[in-house]
C-alpha positions in Angstrom: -84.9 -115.7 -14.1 -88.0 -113.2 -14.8 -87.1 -110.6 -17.5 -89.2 -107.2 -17.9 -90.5 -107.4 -15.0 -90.9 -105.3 -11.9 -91.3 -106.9 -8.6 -91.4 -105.5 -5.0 -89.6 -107.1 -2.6 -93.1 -109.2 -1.9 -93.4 -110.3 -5.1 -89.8 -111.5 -5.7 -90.1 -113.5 -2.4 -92.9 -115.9 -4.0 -91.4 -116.0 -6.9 -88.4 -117.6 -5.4 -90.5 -119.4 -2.7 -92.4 -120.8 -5.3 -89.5 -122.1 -7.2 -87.6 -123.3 -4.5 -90.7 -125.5 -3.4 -90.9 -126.7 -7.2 -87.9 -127.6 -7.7 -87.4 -129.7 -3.8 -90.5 -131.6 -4.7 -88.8 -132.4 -8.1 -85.4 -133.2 -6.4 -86.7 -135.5 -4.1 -89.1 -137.7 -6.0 -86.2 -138.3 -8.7 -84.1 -139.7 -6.3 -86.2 -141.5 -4.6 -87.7 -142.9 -8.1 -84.2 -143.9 -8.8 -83.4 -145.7 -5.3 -86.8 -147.3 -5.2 -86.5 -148.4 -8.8 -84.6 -151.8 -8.1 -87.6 -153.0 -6.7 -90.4 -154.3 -9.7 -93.9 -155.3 -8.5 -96.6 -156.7 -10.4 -99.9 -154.9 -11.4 -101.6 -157.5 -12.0 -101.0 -159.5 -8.2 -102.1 -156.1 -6.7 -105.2 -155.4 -8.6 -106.0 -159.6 -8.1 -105.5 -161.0 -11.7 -103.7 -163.3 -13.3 -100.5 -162.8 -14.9 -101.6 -161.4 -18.9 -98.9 -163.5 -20.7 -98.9 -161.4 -23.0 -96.8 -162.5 -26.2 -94.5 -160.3 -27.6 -92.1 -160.5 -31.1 -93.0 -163.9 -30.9 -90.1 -164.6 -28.3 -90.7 -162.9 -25.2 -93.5 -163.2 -22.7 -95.0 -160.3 -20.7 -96.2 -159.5 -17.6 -97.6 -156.2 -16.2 -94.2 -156.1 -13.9 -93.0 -152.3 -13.2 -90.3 -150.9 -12.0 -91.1 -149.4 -8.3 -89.9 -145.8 -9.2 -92.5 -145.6 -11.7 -95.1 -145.1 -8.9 -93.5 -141.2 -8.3 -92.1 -140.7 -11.9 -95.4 -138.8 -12.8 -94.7 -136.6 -9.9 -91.2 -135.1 -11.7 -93.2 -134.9 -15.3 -96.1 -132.6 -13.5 -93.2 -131.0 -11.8 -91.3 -130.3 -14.6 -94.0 -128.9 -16.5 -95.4 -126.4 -13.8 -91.9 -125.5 -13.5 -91.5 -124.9 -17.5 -94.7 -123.0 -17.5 -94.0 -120.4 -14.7 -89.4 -120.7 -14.9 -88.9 -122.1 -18.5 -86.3 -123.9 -20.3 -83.3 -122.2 -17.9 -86.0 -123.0 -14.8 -86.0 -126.6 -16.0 -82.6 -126.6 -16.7 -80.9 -125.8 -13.7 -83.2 -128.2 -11.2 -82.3 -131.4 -14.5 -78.6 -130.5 -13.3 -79.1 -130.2 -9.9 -81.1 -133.5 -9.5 -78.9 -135.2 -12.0 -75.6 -134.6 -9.9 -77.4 -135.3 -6.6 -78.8 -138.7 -7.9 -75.0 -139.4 -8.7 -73.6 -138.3 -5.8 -76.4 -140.6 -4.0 -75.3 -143.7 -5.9 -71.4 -142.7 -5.0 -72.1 -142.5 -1.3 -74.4 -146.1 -1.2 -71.7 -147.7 -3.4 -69.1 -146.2 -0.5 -71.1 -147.7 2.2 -71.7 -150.9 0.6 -68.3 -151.4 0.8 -68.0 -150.5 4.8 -67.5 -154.2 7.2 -70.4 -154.9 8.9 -70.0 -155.1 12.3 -70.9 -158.8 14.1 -73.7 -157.7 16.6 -75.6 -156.0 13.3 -75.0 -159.5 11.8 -76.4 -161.3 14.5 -79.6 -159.5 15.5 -80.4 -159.1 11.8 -80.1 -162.7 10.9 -83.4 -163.9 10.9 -86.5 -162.9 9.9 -90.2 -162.6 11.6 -90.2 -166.8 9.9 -87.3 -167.5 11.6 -85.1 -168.1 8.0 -81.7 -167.3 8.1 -80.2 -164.4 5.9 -77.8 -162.4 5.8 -78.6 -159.2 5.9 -75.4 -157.4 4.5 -76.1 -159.5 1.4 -79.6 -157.8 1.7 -78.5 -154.4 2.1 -76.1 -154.1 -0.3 -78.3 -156.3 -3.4 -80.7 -153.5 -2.5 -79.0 -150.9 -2.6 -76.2 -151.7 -5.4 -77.4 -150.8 -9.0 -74.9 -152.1 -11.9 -73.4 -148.9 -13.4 -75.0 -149.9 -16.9 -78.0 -148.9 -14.7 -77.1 -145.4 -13.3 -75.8 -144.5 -17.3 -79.0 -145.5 -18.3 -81.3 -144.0 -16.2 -79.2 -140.3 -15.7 -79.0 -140.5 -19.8 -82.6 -141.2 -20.5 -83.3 -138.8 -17.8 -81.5 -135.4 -19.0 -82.8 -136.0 -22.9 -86.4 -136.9 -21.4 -85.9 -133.7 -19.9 -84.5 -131.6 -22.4 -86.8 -133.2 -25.0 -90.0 -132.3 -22.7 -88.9 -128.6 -22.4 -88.6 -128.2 -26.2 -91.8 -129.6 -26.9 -93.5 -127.5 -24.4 -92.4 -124.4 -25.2 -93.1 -125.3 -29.1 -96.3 -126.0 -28.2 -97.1 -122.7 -26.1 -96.0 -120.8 -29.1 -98.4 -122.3 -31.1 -101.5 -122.4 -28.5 -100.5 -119.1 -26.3 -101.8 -119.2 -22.5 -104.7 -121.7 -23.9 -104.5 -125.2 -23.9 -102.5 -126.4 -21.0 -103.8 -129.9 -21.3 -102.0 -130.1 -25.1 -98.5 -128.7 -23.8 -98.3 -130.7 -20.5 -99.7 -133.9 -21.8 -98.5 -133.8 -25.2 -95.1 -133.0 -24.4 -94.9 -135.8 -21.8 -95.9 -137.9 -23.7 -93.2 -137.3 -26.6 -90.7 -137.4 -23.8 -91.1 -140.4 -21.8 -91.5 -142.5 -25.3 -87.9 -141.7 -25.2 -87.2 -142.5 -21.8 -88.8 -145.5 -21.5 -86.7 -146.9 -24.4 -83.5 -144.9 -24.0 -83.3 -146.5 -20.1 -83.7 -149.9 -20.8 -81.2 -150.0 -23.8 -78.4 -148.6 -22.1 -79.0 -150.9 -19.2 -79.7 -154.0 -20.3 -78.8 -154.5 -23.6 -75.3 -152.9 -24.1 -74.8 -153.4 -20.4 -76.8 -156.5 -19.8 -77.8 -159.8 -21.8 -81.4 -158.5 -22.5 -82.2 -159.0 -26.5 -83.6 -155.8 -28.3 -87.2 -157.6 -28.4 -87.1 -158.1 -24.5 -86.0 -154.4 -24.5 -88.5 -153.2 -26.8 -91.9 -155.6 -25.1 -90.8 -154.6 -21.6 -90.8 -150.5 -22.8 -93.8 -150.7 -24.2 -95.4 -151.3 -20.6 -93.7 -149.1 -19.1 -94.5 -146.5 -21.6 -98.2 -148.0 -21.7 -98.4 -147.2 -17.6 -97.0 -144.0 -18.3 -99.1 -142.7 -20.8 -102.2 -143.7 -18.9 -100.9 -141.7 -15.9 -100.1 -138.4 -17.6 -103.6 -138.1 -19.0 -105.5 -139.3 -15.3 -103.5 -136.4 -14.0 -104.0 -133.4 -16.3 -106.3 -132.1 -13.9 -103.7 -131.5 -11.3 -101.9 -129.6 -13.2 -105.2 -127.1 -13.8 -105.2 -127.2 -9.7 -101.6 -126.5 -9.7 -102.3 -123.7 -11.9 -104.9 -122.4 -10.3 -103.4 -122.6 -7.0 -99.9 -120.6 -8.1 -101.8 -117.6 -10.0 -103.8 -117.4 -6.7 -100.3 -117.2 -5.0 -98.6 -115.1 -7.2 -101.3 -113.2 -8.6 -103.1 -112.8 -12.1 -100.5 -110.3 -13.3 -97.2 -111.2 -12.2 -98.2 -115.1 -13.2 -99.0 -114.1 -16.7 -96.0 -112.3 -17.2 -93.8 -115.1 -16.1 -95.5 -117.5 -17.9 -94.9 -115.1 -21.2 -91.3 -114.6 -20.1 -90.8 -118.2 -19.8 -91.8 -118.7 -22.9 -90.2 -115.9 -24.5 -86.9 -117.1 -23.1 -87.0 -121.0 -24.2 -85.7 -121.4 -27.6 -83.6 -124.3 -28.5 -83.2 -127.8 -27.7 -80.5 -127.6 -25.0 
């Protein structure tokens, strides 16, 4: 993945430790962003205000509601980008795939069990709650667990162009800035990126897939793209820990000539 250059056996070790531990912790937090995501919460209940009503394309009324998954999303950008920094585009590239296929393969196996008969005694004990209300609790698993397909081609779609989108502008960026700067590539490029993603998503989704109209669409992006453009800049300083924290493992040397390797290597869009 490295080109030009010379590792002992020591050194070859934390590079792949290192990019096995990257790419797990970007794995994970994409799936769980997409299972957690059918669940939308309100900022404004948590943090003790009053709904903003915020009018939109004089038709559509807003709320600071989110999406659940949107809590860990910012996890996968600063992922992706240490990842890009130290592995480049083909670094990037092969965890996008990985987690893309796996997120699919999740959403195959939960539509499989969905469909399993629920056996009586699970039924039974599950069938009230701490109130005492009656529900049934198959309903309740499977409404929770079942995303409409317009949903998984949305989210996988925005997803791998996000992705792809993110790596370009990074490496464009790097070219332009060299090893300085990290704040401008990370943040910059994440920025470009999930502008996409927060549109592309919804779109696909809920209006060719759903009943949403294009303003509902477009007012209910814009927050979600507003949340997550507040996030990437409060957490540019992890990504200066991050850095600091892999050059200490990897050392000075062998960290700069990845990083120039990585960039060396990334050209193109896909």
């Amino acid at each position: 993945m490295v080109r030009n250059l010379h590792l002992n056996k020591n050194g070859k070790d934390k590079r792949n430790t290192l990019f096995l531990i990257l790419g797990g912790i970007f794995i994970t937090n994409a799936i769980l962003a997409e299972l957690i995501g059918v669940k939308i919460f309100s900022l404004e209940a948590i943090l003790g205000f009053e709904p903003a009503q915020i009018r939109l394309f004089k038709e559509f009324t807003l709320d600071f509601n989110l999406t659940a998954g949107a809590l860990i999303w910012p996890v996968v950008f600063i992922t992706t980008d240490i990842i890009n920094e130290y592995f480049g585009k083909q670094g990037v590239r092969i965890v996008t795939f990985l987690a893309s296929a796996l997120i699919a393969y999740a959403f195959l196996v939960i539509f499989a069990v969905t469909r399993l008969t629920p056996a009586q005694f699970w039924l039974d004990v599950n069938s009230v709650d701490p109130e005492g209300n009656l529900f049934d609790i198959n309903f309740a698993f499977n409404t929770v667990y079942t995303q409409g397909m317009g949903i998984i081609i949305g989210s996988l779609t925005a997803f791998l162009l996000a992705q792809f989108l993110d790596v370009y502008i990074f490496q464009k960026l790097r070219k332009l800035t060299g090893s300085k700067m990290l704040w401008l590539r990370a943040t910059g490029s994440t920025l470009i990126s999930q502008l996409l993603d927060s549109f592309v998503v919804l779109f696909i989704a809920f209006y060719i897939f759903g009943k949403w109209s294009i303003a509902q669409v477009m007012a209910v992006g814009i927050i979600n793209y507003m949340y997550k453009f507040t996030v990437a800049i409060v957490l540019t300083p992890l990504l200066y820990a991050a850095h600091y924290l892999i050059d200490g493992y990897l050392g000075k040397e062998v960290a700069g000539q990845m990083t120039s390797d990585a960039s060396d290597t990334s050209n193109g869009f896909f």
